[in-house]
C-alpha positions, 0 to 999 in steps of 0.5 A: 725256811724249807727249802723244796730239794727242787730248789736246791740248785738256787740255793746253792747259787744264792749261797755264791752271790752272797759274796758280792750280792747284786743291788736287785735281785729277781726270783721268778718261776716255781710257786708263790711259798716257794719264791717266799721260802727262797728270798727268806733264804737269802735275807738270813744268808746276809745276816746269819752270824755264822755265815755260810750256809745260813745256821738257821738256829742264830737269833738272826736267822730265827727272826727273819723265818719269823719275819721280825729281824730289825732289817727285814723289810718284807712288803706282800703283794699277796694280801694286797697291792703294793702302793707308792706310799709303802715304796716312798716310806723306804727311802728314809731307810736307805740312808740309814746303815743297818741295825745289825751286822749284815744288810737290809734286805727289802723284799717284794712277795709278789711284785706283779702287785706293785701299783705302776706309780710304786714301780716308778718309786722304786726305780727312783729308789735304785738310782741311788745305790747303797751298799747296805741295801739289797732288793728282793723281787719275786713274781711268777715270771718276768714279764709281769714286772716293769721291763726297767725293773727287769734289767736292773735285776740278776734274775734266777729261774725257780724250777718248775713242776715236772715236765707234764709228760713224767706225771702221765696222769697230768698229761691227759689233763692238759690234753682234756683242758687244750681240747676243751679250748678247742672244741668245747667238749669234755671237760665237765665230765671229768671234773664232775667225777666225784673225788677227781680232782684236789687240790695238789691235781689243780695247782699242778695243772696251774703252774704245768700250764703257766711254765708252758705260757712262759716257755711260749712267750719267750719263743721257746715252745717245746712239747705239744703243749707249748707248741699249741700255745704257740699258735695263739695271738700274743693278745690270747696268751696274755688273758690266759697268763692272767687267768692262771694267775687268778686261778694259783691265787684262788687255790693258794687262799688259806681258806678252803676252796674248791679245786674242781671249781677253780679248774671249770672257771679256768676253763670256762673262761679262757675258752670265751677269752681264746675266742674273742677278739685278740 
């Protein structure tokens, strides 16, 4: 479980929950391996044998970075919806005490895919609380989750990439793909260059972009960028906030991908959505 040393302080914050770990806990922001890497982190710091901080070499913390550890129950919303079935099937777990010494850990890799009846479930679920079962939600920002979820959860913010102004490079491309938005000019000319873009440019460029989504819909808009967004009917931000969303899953596959691609979709297609209706 590697831990980005970006995420150092999140660590260091989970290392101190641990001693009173909260029913719920939401780990947004950052990147989707991030996000994983972290609630693992969590998992074998409630079950490591030699405490804190995890040992990573005890038979419980290899088995949960392997995902096989007796109560480790990872539920991935990145292969597929999360369906109520899957949440029902948890319930006769919770009555259950842990098979080791330390406590069930049931973790939600990206929870925007609980299905709206799964998401009811595990409401239901945490109206009884247990001691010995603690809950994982990681998803790229709250307001992807069901709002009831949401104040059921202690909630720790990932860092996010760099500031779009400390990397100069991805600086101009945000400003070419904010001016493509406005006029419609541009952009194909700079990803059409051969060897222009990779796949570390495009994910940047993805995730500098959602930071700056996130910033704006909570009324926090700093920077030119965000200050662009802010302009935009909630209506248009949220089609952009998906389409991003679409575009790190695509650049996320394990199989190749074209990043130059995955950016002209993103560009080409919120450019139609900022100009339909709102």
């Amino acid at each position: 479980m590697h831990i980005p040393e970006r995420q150092n302080r999140i660590a260091s914050l989970l290392l101190r929950l641990a001693a009173a770990p909260p029913q719920v806990l939401l780990l947004e922001g950052g990147d989707a391996a991030e996000r994983r890497a972290l609630g693992l982190f969590w998992a074998a710091r409630l079950n490591c044998a030699a405490g804190q901080p995890p040992c990573g070499a005890c038979r419980s913390c290899v088995q949960v970075r392997e995902g096989v550890h007796p109560d480790l129950v990872f539920l991935d919303g990145g292969q597929d919806k999360i369906k109520i079935d899957e949440v029902r099937e948890l319930r006769s777990l919770l009555g259950q005490a842990p098979r080791g010494d330390g406590v069930r850990v049931v973790v939600f890799h990206e929870a925007q895919e609980l299905t709206p009846q799964a998401a009811n479930a595990l409401l239901k679920s945490l109206e009884e609380p247990s001691r010995s079962t603690v809950f994982v939600l990681l998803a790229p920002q709250r307001e992807w989750l069901l709002p009831t979820l949401v104040s059921r959860s202690w909630t720790l913010t990932l860092a996010w990439p760099g500031e779009p102004g400390a990397d100069p490079a991805l600086a101009e491309w945000l400003d070419a793909l904010m001016e493509f938005w406005r006029s419609g000019r541009g952009w194909f000319r700079r990803t059409g260059v051969k060897g222009a873009v990779d796949k570390h440019l495009a994910m940047a460029l993805v995730l500098a972009l959602q930071r700056e989504v996130v910033h704006t819909l909570r009324g926090r808009p700093e920077g030119p960028v965000a200050q662009g967004l802010a302009k935009l009917s909630p209506g248009r931000l949220k089609r952009l906030d998906l389409a991003l969303a679409h575009a790190q899953d695509a650049l996320s596959l394990p199989t190749p991908v074209n990043p130059a691609l995955v950016l002209d979709w993103l560009a080409t297609h919120v450019h139609g959505a900022l100009r339909a209706p709102a």
